[in-house]
C-alpha positions as CSV (number, residue, x, y, z in Angstrom):
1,X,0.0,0.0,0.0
2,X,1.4,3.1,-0.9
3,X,1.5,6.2,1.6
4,X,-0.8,8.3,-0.7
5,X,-3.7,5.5,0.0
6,X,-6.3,7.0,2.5
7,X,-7.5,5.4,5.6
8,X,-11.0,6.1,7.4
9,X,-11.5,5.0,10.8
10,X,-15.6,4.5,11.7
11,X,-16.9,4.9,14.9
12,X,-18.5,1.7,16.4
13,X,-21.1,2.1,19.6
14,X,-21.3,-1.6,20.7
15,X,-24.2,-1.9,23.0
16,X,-24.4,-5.6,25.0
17,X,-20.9,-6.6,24.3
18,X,-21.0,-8.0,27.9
19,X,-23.0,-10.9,26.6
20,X,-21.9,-13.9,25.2
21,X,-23.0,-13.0,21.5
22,X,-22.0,-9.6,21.5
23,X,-19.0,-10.0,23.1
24,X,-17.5,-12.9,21.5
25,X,-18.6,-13.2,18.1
26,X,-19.0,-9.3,17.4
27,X,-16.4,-7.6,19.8
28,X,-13.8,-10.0,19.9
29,X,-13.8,-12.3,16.6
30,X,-15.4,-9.0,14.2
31,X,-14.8,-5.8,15.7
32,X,-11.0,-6.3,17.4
33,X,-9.8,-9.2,15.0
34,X,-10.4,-6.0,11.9
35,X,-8.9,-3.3,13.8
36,X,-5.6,-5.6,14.6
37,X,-5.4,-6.4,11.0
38,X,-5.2,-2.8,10.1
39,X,-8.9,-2.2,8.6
40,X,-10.1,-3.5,5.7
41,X,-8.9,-2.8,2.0
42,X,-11.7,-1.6,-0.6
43,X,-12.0,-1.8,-4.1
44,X,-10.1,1.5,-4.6
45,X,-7.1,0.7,-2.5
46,X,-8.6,3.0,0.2
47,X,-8.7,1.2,3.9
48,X,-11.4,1.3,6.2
49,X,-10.8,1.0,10.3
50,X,-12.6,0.5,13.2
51,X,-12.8,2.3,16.7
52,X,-15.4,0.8,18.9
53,X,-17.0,2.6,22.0
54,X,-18.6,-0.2,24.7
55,X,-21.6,0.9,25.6
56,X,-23.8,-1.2,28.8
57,X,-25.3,-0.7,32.2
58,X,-22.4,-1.8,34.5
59,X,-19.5,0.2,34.2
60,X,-16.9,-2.4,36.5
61,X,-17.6,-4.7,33.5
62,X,-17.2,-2.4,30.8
63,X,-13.8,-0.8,32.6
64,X,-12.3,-4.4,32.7
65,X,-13.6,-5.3,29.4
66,X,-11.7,-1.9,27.9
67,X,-8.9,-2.7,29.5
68,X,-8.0,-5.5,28.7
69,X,-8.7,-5.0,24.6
70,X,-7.0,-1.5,25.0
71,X,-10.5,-0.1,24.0
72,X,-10.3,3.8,25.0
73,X,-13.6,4.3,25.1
74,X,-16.5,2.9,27.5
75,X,-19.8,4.4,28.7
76,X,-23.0,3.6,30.7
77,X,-24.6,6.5,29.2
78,X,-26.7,5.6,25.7
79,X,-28.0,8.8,24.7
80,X,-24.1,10.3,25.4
81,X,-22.6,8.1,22.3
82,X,-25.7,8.7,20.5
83,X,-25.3,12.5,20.4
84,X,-21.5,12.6,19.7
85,X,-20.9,12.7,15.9
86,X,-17.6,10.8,16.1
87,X,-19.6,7.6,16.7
88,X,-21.1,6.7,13.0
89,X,-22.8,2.9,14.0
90,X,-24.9,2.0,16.4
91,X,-24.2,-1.9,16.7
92,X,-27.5,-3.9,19.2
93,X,-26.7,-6.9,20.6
94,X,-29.1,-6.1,23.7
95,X,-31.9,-9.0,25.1
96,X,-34.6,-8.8,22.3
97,X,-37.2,-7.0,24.4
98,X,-35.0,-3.8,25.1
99,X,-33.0,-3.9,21.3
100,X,-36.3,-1.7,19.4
101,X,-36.2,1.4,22.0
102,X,-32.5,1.9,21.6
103,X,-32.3,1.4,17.5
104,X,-35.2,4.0,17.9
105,X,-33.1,6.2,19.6
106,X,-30.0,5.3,16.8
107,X,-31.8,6.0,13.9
108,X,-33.1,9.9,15.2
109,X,-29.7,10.4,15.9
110,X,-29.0,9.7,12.7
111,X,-27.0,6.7,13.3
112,X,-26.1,3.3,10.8
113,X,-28.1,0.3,12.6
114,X,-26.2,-2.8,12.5
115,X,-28.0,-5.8,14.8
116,X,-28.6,-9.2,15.8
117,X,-32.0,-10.6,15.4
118,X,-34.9,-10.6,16.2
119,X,-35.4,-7.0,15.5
120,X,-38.1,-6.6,17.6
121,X,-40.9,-8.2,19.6
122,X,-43.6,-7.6,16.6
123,X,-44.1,-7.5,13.1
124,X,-45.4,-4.1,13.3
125,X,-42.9,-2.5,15.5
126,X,-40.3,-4.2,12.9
127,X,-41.6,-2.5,10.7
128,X,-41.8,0.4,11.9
129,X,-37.8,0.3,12.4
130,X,-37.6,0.1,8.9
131,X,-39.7,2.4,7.8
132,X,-38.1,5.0,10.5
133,X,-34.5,3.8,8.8
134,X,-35.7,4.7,5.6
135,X,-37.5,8.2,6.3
136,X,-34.0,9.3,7.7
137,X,-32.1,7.7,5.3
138,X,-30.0,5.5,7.5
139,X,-28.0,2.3,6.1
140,X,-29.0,-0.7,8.2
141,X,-27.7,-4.3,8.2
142,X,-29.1,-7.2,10.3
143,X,-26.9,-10.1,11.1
144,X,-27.8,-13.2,8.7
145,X,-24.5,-14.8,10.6
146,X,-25.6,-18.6,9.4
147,X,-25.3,-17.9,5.5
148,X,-21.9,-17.2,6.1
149,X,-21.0,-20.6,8.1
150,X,-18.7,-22.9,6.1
151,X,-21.2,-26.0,5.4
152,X,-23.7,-23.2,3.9
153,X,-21.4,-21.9,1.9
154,X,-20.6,-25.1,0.5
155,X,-24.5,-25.7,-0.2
156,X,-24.8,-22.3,-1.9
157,X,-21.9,-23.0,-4.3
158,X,-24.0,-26.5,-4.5
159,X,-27.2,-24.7,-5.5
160,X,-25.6,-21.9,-7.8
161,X,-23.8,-24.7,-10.0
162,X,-27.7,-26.6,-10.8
163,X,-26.3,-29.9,-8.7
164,X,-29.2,-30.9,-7.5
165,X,-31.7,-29.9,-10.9
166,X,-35.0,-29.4,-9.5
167,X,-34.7,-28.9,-5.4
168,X,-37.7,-30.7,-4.2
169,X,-37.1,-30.4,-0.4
170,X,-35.1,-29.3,2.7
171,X,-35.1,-31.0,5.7
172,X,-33.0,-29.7,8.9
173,X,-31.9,-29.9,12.6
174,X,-31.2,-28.2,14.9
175,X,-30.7,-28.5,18.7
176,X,-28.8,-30.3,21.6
177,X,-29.6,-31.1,25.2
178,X,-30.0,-27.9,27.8
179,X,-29.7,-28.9,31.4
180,X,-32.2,-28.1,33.6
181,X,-30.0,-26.4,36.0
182,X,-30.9,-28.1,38.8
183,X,-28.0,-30.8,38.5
184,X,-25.8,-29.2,36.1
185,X,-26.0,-25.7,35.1
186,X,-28.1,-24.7,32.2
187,X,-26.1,-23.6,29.0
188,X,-28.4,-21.3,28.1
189,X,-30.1,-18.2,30.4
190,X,-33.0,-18.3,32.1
191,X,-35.1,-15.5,30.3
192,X,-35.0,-17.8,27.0
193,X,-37.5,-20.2,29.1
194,X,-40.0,-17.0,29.9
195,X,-42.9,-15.6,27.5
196,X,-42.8,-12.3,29.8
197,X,-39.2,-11.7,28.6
198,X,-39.3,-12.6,25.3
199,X,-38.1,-15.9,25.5
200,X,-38.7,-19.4,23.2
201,X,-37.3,-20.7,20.1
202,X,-39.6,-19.9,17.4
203,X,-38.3,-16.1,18.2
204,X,-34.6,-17.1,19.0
205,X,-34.8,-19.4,15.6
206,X,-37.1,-18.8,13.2
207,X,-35.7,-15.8,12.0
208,X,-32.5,-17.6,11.5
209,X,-34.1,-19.8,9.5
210,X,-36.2,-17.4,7.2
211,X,-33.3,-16.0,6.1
212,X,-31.9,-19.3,4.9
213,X,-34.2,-20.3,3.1
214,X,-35.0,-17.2,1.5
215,X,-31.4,-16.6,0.6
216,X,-30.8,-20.3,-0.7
217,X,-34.2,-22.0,-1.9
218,X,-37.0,-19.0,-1.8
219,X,-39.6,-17.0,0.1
220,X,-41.2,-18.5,2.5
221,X,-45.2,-18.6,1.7
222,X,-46.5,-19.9,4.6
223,X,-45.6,-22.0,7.6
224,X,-47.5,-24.7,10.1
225,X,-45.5,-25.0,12.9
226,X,-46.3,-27.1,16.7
227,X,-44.5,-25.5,19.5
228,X,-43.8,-27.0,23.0
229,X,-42.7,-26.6,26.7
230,X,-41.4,-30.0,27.3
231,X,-39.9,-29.2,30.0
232,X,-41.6,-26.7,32.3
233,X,-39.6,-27.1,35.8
234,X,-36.3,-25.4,35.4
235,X,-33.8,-23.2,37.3
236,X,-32.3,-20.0,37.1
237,X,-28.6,-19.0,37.6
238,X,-29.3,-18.8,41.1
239,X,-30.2,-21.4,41.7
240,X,-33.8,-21.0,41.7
241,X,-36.4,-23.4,40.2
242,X,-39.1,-21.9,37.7
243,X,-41.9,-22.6,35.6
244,X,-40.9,-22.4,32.2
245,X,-43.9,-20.2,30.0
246,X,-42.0,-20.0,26.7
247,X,-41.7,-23.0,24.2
248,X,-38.4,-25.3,24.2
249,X,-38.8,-26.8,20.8
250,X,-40.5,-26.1,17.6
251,X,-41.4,-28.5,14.7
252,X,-42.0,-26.7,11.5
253,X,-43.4,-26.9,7.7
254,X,-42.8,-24.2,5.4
255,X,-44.2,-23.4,2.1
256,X,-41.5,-22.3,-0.1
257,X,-41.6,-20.3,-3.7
258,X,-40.9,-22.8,-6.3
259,X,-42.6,-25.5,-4.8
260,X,-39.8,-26.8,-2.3
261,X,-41.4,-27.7,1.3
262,X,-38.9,-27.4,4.2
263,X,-39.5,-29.0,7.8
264,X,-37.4,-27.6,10.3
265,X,-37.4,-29.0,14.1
266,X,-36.1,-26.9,16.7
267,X,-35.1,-28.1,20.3
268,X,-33.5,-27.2,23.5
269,X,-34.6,-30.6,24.5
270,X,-32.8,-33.2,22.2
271,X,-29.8,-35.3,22.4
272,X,-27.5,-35.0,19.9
273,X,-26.9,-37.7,17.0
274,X,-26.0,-36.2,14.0
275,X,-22.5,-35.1,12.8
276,X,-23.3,-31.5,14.1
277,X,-25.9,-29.1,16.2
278,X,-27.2,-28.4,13.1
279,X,-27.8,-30.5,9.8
280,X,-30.1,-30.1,7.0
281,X,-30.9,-32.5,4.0
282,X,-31.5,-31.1,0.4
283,X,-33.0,-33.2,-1.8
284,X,-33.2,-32.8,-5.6
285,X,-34.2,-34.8,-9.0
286,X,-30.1,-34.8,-9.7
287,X,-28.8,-35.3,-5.9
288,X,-28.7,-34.9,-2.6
289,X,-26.9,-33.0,0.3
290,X,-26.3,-33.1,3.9
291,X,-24.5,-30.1,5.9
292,X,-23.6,-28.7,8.8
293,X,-22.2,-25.8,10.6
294,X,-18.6,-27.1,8.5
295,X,-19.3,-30.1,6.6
296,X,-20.9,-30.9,3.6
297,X,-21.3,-34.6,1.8
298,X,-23.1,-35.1,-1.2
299,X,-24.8,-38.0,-3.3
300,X,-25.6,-38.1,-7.0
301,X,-28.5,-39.4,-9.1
302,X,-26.0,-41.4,-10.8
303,X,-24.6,-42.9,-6.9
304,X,-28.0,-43.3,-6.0
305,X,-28.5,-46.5,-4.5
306,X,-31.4,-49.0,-5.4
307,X,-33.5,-49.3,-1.7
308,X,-35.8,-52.1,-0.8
309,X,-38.0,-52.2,2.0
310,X,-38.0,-55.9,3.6
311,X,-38.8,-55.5,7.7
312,X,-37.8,-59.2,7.7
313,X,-34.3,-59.1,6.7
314,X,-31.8,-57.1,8.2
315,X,-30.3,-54.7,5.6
316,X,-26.5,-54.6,5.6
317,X,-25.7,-51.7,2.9
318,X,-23.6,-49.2,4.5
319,X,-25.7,-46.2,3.4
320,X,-23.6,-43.6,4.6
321,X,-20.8,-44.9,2.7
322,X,-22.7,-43.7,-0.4
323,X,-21.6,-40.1,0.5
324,X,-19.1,-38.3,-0.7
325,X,-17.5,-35.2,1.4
326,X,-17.3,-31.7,-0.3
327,X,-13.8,-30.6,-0.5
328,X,-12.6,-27.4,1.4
329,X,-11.8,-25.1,-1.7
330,X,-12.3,-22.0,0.2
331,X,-10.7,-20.0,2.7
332,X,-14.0,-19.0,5.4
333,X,-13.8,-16.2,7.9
334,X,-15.5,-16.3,11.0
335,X,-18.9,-15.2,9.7
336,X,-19.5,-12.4,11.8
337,X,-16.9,-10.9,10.6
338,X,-17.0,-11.5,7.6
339,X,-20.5,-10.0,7.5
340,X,-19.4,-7.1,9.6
341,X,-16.6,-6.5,6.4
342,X,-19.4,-6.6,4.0
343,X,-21.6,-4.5,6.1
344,X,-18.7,-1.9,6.3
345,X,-17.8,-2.1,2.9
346,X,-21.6,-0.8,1.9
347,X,-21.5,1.9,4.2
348,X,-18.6,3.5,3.4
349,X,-19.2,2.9,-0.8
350,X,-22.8,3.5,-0.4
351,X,-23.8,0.6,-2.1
352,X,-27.0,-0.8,-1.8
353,X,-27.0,-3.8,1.3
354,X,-29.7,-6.5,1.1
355,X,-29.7,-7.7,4.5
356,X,-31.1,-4.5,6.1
357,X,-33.8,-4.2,9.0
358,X,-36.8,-5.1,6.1
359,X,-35.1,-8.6,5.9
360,X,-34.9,-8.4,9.6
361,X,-38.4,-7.8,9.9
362,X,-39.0,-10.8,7.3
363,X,-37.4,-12.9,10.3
364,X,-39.8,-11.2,12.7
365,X,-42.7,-12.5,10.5
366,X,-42.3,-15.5,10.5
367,X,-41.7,-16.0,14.2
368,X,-45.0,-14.1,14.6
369,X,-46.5,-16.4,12.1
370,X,-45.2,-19.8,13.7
371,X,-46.0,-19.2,17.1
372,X,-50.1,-18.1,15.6
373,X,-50.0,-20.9,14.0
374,X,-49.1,-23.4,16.9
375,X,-51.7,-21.5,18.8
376,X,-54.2,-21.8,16.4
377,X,-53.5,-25.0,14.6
378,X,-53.8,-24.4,11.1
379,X,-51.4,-23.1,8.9
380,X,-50.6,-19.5,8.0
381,X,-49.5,-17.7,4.6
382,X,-47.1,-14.8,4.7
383,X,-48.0,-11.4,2.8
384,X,-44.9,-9.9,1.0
385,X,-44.0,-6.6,3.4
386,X,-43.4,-3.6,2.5
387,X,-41.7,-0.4,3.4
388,X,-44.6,1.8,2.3
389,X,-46.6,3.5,5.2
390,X,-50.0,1.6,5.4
391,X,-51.9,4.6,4.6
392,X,-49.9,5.0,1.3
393,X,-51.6,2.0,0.3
């Protein structure tokens, strides 16, 4: 890089780094790991840095988490950051039911959103995010963190080269075991298990998966979905037992564009035996595909074996040996980062940046949608959204 090149340095408020999330996969593996490379390079040769200010309610935590990144700048004090023009992103990684007040308050101050999901506790307020975004033409960027994980890479470059023809199906899942807490300590907090505080999987997942599928196979038309507490007595991080009022697993159909049906389960309370947390199954007239989080095998039309169904004989073909792994042809980034590149990247240049608060509110819908529809029993079809006011028509 010659000495002439420019650098820009961007102002980062980082509000929840002191939970798991934020902390590790945006502070840590994102934010620091770009500003100890030096920034990012951009098409013209100019670089783009970061400076971060942490931004929470307990100031011990956010002192020793400064220190010990050498992060200059810390503050309990929201509406401080938000008001100081040095500070050009607001970056929410806050519980879900306090994350819609404080991108309100980012986007009058004129601020770039970037966040984690769900966007909010509502369709409608989702909306409403979006629509405020675009009124005063703010840049926004939601975190669509899966599409970026190695074994959905993989798929994508499966799909984009027409391996499998016609996709006729997706089948994935995801989950593992969460202890109760009462013998071992719970891997996941407390709130996730409580309605009141916007807890449960359909909200924690669904929006995850709406944006895979979207992004890989095609809108999602309508979904049925069954949720469940299976297990209602649990206990809290101190120690104290509670009655669990939000749903621990999800099983889901989707209606996708195209034709392809996707079933998605979702659990907190499922033992793992798969290659990975998370697996889905694409099938197609010309193959098939498995992945993961990192892996990725595939089976052709023309490896397909010939099944027959005898419940009296024991069947001794070793199916999985059918399979044949995707090779790693790719360098992957952690994929927040990566995404936080991208994001970066659009703001400075301008350009335009798909995953924005609309898609966000996308993910929003359908959690809405899958948790009327496990209360109602039937299934329900998703309108296309819109950034128009409602009484533009």
């Amino acid at each position: 890089m010659s000495e002439s090149t420019s650098t820009r340095e961007i102002g980062i408020i980082m509000n929840g780094v002191s939970g798991r999330m934020g902390y590790r996969q945006h502070l840590v593996r994102s934010i620091l790991a770009i500003r100890e490379q030096g920034g990012i390079e951009l098409p013209d040769g100019s670089r783009v840095t970061v400076k971060p200010i942490l931004v929470g309610r307990s100031a011990q935590k956010l002192a020793e988490l400064a220190a010990k990144h050498d992060i200059a700048d810390w503050t309990t004090d929201l509406d401080a950051a938000l008001a100081d023009p040095q500070w050009e992103i607001y970056a929410d990684f806050l519980v879900t039911k306090a994350r819609a007040t404080a991108i309100r308050k980012a986007i009058a101050a004129g601020k770039a959103i970037y966040t984690e999901k769900p966007t909010a506790e509502s369709v409608e307020e989702a909306l409403e995010l979006a629509r405020l975004a675009k009124a005063a033409g703010v840049k926004t960027g939601v975190v669509h963190d899966k599409l970026y994980l190695p074994g959905l890479q993989k798929l994508k470059r499966l799909i984009d080269s027409g391996f499998f023809g016609r996709i006729l199906s997706v089948r994935g899942e995801f989950g593992y075991w969460v202890f109760e807490g009462d013998w071992q300590p719970a891997q996941r907090p407390s709130w996730n298990y409580r309605t009141a505080d916007g807890g449960g999987i359909i909200s924690d997942m669904f929006p995850h998966w709406n944006y895979v599928m979207e992004n890989l196979f095609g809108e999602v038309k309508s979904v049925y979905a069954q949720a469940a507490v299976h297990i209602a007595d649990r206990w809290d991080e101190n120690g104290e037992h509670y009655t669990a009022t939000a749903e621990d697993a999800a099983y889901g159909i989707f209606e996708l564009s195209g034709g392809i049906v996707a079933e998605i389960n979702s659990s907190w309370t499922v033992r793992v035996n798969r290659d990975e947390l998370v697996e889905f199954q694409v099938d197609g007239t010309h193959g098939s595909a498995v992945v993961g989080l990192f892996g990725a095998k595939i089976q052709h039309r023309n490896a397909t074996p010939k099944p027959v169904w005898n419940p009296d004989l024991a069947d001794a073909h070793d199916y999985d040996a059918d399979w044949a792994e995707v090779p790693v042809n790719d360098v992957f980034l952690n994929g927040f980062r990566q995404q936080w590149e991208e994001f970066l990247e659009s703001y400075v240049l301008g350009t335009e940046y798909s995953f924005d608060l609309l898609a966000g509110a996308r993910g929003v819908q359908l959690a809405e949608a899958g948790l009327q529809s496990s209360a109602e029993g039937r299934k329900i079809a998703l309108p296309a959204l819109s950034l128009a006011a409602p009484n533009e028509g």
